[in-house]
Steps between C-alpha positions, in 0.01 A plus 500: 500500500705288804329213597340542862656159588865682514371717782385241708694439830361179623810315610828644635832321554645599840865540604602501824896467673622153531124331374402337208291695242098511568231528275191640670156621385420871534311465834803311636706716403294766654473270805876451567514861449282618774665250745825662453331877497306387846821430664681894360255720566717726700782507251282561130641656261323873415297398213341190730453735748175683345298184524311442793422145429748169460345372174546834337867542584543163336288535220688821445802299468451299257298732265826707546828314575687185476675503784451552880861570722456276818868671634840412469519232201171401562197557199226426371478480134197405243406537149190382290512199286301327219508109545260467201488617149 
């Protein structure tokens, strides 16, 4: 049986263009997330669309994805990491 610990997504490491590597928490991840999503609301892709709140179209994201395209060679990227063993 996996060990519940590998399925934990407390911290992500966060790439962005031309910026060092981040390490946030989950809710700061989900924070930065809904500051970028507040500002695109009229250009969301289909499967944000369906969500009639903020916190849900970023929650959705990073249940779902890894990656969020900001436009022409701009992105958002994250993915979970274990710091401890």
């Amino acid at each position: 049986m996996p060990d519940p610990m590998m399925y934990q997504q407390d911290t992500f490491v966060v790439l962005e263009p031309n910026q060092p590597e981040q390490f946030l928490t989950a809710a700061e991840l989900l924070e930065k997330l809904q500051a970028i999503l507040t500002q695109r609301q009229e250009n969301l892709p289909r499967e944000l669309q369906r969500f009639t709140s903020i916190q849900a179209q970023a929650q959705y994201l990073i249940d779902t994805s890894c990656e969020f395209d900001l436009g022409p060679g701009e992105y958002l990227q994250w993915y979970a990491v274990r710091l401890e063993k």
